[in-house]
HTML snippet that shows the backbone in 3Dmol.js (N, CA, C, O; Angstrom):
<script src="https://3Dmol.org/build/3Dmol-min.js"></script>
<div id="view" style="width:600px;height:400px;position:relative"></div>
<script>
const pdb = `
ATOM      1  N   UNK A   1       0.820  -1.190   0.000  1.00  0.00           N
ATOM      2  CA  UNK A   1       0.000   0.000   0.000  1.00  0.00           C
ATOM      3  C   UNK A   1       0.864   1.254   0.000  1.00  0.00           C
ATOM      4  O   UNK A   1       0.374   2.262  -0.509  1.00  0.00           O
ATOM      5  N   UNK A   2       2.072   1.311   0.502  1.00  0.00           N
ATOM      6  CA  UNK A   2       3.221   2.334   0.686  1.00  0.00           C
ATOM      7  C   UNK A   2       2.596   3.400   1.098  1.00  0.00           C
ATOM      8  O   UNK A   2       2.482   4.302   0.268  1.00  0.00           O
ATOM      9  N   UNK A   3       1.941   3.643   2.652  1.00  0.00           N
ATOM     10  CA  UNK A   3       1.435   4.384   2.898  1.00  0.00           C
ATOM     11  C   UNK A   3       2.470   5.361   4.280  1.00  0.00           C
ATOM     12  O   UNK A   3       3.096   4.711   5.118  1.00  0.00           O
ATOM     13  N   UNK A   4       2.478   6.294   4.288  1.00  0.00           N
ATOM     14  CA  UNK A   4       3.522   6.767   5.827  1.00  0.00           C
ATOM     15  C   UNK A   4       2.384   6.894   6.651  1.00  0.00           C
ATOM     16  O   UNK A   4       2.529   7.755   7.519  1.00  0.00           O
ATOM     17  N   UNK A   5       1.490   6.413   6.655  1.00  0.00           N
ATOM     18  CA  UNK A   5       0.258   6.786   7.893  1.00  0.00           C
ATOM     19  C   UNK A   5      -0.922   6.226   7.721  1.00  0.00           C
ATOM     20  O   UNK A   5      -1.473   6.596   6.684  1.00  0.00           O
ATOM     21  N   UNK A   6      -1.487   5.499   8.332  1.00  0.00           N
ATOM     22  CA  UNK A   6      -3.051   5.570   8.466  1.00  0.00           C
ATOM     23  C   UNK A   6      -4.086   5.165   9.487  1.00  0.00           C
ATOM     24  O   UNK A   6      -3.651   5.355  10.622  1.00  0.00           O
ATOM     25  N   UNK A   7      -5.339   4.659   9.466  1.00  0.00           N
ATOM     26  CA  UNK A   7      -5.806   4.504  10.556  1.00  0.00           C
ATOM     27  C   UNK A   7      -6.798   3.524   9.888  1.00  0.00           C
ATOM     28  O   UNK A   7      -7.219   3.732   8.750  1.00  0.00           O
ATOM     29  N   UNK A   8      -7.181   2.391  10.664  1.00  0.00           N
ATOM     30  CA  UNK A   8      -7.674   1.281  10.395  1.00  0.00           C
ATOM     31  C   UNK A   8      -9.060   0.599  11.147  1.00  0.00           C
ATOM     32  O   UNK A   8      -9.186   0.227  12.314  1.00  0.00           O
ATOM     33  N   UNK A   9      -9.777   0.588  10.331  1.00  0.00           N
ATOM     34  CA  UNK A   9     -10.988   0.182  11.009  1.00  0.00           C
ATOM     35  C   UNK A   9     -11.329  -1.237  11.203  1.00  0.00           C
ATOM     36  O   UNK A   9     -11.416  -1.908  10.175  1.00  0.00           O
ATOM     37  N   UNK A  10     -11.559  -1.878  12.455  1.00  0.00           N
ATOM     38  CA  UNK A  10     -11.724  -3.258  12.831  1.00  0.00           C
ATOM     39  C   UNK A  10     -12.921  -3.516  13.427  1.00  0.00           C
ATOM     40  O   UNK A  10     -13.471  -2.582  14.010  1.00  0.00           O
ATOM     41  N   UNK A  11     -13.633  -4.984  13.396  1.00  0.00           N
ATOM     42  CA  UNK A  11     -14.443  -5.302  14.222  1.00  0.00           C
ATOM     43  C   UNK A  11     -14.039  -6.300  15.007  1.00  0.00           C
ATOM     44  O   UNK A  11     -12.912  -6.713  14.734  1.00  0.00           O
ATOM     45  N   UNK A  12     -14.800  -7.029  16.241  1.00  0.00           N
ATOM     46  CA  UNK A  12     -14.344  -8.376  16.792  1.00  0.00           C
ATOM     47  C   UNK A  12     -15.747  -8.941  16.915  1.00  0.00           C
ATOM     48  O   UNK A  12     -16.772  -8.445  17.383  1.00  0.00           O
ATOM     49  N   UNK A  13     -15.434 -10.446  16.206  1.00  0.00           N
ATOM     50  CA  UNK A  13     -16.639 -11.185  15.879  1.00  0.00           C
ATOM     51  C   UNK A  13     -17.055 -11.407  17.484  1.00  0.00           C
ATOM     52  O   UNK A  13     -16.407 -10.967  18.433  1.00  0.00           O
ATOM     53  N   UNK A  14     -18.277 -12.184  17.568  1.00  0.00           N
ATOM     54  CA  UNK A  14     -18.757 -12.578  18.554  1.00  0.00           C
ATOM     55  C   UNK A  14     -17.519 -14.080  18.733  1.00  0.00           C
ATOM     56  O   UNK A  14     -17.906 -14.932  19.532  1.00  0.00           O
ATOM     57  N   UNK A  15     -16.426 -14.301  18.175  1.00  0.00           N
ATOM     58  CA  UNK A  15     -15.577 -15.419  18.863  1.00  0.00           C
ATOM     59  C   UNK A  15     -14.238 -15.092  18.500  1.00  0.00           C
ATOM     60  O   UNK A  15     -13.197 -15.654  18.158  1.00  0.00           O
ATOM     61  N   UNK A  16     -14.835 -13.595  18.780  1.00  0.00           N
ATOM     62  CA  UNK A  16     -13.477 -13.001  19.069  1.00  0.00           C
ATOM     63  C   UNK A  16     -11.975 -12.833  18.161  1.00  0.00           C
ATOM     64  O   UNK A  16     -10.823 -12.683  18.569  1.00  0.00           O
ATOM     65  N   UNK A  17     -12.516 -12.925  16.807  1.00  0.00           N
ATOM     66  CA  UNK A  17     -11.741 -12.678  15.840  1.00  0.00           C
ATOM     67  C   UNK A  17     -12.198 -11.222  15.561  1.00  0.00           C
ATOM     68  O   UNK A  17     -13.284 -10.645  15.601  1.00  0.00           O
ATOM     69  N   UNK A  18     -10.312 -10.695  15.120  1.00  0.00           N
ATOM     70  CA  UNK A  18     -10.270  -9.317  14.439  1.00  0.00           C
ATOM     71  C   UNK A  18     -10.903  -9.488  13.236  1.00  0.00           C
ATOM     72  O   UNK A  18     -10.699 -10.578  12.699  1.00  0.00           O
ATOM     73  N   UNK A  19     -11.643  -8.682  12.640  1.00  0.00           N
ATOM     74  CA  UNK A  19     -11.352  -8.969  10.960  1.00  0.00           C
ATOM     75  C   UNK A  19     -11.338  -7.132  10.923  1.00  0.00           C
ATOM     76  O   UNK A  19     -11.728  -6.230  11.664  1.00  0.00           O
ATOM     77  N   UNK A  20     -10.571  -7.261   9.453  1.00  0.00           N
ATOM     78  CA  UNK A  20     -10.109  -5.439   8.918  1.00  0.00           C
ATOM     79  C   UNK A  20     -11.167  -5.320   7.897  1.00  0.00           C
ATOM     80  O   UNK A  20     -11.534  -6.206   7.126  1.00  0.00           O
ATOM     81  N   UNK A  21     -11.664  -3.967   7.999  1.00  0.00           N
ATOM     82  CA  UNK A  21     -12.678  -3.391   7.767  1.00  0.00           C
ATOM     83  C   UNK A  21     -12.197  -2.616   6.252  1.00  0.00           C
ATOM     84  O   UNK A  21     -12.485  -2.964   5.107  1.00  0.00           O
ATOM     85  N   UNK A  22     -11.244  -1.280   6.782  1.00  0.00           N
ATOM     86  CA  UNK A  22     -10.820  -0.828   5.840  1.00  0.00           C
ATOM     87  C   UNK A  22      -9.257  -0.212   6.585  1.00  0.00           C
ATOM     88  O   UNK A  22      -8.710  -0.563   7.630  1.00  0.00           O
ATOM     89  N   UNK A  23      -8.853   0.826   5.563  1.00  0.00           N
ATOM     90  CA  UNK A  23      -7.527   1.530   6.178  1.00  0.00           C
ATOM     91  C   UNK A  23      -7.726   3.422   5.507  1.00  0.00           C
ATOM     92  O   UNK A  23      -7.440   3.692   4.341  1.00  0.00           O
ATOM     93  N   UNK A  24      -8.058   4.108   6.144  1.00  0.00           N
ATOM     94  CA  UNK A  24      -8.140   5.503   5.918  1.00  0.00           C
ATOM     95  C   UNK A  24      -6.754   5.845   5.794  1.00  0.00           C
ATOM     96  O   UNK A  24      -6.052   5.883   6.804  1.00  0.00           O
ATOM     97  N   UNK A  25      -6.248   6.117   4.562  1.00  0.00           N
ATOM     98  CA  UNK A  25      -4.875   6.552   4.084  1.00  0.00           C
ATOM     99  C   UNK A  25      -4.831   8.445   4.652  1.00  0.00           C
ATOM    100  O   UNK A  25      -3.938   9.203   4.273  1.00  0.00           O
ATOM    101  N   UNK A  26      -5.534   8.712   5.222  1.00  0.00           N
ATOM    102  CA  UNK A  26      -5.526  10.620   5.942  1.00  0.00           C
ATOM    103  C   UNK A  26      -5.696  10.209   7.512  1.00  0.00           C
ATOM    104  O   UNK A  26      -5.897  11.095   8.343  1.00  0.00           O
ATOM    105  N   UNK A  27      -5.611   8.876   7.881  1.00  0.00           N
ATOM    106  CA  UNK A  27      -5.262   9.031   9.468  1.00  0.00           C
ATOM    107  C   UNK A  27      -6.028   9.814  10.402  1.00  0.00           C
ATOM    108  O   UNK A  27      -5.493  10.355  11.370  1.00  0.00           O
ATOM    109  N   UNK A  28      -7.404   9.907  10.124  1.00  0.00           N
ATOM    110  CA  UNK A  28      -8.077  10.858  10.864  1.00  0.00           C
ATOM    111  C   UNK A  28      -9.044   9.826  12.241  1.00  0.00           C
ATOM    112  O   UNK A  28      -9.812   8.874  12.107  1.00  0.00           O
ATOM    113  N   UNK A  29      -8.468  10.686  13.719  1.00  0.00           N
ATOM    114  CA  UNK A  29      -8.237   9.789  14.731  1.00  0.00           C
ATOM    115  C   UNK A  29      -9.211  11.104  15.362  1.00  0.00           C
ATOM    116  O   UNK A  29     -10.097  10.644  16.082  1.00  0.00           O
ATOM    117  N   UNK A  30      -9.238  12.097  15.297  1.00  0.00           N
ATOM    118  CA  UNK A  30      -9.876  12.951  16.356  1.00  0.00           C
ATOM    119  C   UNK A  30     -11.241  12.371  17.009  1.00  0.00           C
ATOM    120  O   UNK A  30     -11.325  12.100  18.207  1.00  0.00           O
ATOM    121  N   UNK A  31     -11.992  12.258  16.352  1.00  0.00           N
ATOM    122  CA  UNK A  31     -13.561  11.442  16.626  1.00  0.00           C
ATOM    123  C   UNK A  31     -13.564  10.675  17.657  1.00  0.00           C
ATOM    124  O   UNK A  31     -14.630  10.297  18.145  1.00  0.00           O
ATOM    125  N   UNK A  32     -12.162  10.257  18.248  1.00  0.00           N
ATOM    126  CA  UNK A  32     -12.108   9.117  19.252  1.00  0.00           C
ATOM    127  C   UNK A  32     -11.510   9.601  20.453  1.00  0.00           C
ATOM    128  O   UNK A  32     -11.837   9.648  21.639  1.00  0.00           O
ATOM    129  N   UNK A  33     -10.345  10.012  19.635  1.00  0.00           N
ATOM    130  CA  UNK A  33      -8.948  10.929  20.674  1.00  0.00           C
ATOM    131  C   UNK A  33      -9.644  11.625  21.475  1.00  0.00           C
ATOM    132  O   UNK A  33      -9.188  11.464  22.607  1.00  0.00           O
ATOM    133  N   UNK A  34     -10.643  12.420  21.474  1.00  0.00           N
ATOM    134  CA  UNK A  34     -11.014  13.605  22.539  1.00  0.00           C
ATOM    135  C   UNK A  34     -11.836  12.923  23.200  1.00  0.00           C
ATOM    136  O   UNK A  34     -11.465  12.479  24.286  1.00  0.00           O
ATOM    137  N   UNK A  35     -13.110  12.668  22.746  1.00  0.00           N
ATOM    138  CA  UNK A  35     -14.483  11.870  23.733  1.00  0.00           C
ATOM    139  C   UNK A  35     -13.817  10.761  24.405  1.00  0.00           C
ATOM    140  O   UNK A  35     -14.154  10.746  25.588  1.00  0.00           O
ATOM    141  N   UNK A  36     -13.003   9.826  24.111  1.00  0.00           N
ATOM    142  CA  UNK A  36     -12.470   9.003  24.765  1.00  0.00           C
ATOM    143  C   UNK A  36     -11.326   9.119  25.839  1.00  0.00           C
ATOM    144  O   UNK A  36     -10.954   8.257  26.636  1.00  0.00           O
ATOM    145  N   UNK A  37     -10.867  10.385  25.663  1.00  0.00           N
ATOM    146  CA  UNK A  37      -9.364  10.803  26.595  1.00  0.00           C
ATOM    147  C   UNK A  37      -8.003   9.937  25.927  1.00  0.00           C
ATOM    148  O   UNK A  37      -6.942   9.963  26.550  1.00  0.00           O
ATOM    149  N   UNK A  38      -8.090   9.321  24.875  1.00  0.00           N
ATOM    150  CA  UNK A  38      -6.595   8.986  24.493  1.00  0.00           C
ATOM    151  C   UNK A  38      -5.419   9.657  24.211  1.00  0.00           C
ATOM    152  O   UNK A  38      -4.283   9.196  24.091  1.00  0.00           O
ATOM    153  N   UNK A  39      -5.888  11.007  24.102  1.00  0.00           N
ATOM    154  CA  UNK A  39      -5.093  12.416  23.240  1.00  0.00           C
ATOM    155  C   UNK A  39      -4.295  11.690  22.413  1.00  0.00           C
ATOM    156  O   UNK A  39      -3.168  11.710  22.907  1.00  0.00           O
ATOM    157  N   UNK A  40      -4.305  11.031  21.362  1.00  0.00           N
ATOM    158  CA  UNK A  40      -3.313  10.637  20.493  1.00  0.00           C
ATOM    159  C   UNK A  40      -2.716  11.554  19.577  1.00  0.00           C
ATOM    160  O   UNK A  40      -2.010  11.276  18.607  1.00  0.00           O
ATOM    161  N   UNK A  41      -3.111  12.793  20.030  1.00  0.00           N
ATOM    162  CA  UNK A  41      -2.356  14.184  19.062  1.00  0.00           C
ATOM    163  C   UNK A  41      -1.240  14.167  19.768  1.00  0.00           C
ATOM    164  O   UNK A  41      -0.265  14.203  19.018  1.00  0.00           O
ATOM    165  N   UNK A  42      -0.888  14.119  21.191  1.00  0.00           N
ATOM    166  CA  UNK A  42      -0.356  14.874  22.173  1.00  0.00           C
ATOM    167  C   UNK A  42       1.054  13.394  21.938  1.00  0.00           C
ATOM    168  O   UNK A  42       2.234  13.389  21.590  1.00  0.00           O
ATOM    169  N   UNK A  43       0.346  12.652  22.237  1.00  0.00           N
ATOM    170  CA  UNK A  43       1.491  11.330  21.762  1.00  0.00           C
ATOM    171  C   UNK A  43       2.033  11.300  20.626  1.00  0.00           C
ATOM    172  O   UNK A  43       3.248  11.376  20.447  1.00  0.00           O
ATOM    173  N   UNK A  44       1.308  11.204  19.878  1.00  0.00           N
ATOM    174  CA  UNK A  44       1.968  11.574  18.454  1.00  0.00           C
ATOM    175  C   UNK A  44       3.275  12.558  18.420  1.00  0.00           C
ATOM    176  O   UNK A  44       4.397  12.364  17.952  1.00  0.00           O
ATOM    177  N   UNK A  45       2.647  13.812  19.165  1.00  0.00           N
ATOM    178  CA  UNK A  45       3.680  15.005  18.785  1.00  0.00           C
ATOM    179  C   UNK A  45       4.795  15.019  19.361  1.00  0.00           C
ATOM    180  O   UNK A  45       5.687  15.758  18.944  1.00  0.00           O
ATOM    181  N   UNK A  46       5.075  13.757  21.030  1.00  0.00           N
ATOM    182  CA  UNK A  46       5.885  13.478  22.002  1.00  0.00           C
ATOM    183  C   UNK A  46       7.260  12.792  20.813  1.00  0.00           C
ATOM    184  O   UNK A  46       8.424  13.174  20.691  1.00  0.00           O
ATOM    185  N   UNK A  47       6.380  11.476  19.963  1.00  0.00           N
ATOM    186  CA  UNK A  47       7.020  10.770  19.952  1.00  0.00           C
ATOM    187  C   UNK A  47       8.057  11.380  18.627  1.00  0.00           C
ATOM    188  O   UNK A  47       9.118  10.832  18.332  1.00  0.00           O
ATOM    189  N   UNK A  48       7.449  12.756  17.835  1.00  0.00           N
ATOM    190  CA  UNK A  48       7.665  13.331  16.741  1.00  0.00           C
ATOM    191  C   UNK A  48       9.033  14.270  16.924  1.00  0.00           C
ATOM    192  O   UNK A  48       9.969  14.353  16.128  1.00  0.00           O
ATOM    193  N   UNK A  49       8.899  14.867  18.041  1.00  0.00           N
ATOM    194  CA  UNK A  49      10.068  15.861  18.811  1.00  0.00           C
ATOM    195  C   UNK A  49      11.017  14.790  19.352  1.00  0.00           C
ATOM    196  O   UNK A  49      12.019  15.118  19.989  1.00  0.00           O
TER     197      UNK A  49
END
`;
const viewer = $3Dmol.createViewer("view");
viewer.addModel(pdb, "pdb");
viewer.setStyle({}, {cartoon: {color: "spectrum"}});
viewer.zoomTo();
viewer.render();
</script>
């Protein structure tokens, strides 16, 4: 796919298998990061510096 980034959508069956959904090649994480408290901006930018 030669992608430098993305973000990936999964489900888990009722026996507990991953299966992959799709892969958003623009990495867009906010929708989760804030309502959930993960700040994955703030990590991101730790691990970037």
């Amino acid at each position: 796919m030669n992608l430098d980034t993305g973000s990936i959508d999964m489900i888990v069956t009722p026996e507990l298998e991953y299966v992959f959904l799709e892969v958003n090649p623009v990495g867009q994480y906010d929708m989760v990061s804030v309502p959930c408290n993960y700040h994955l901006h703030s990590k991101i930018a730790k691990i970037l510096i």
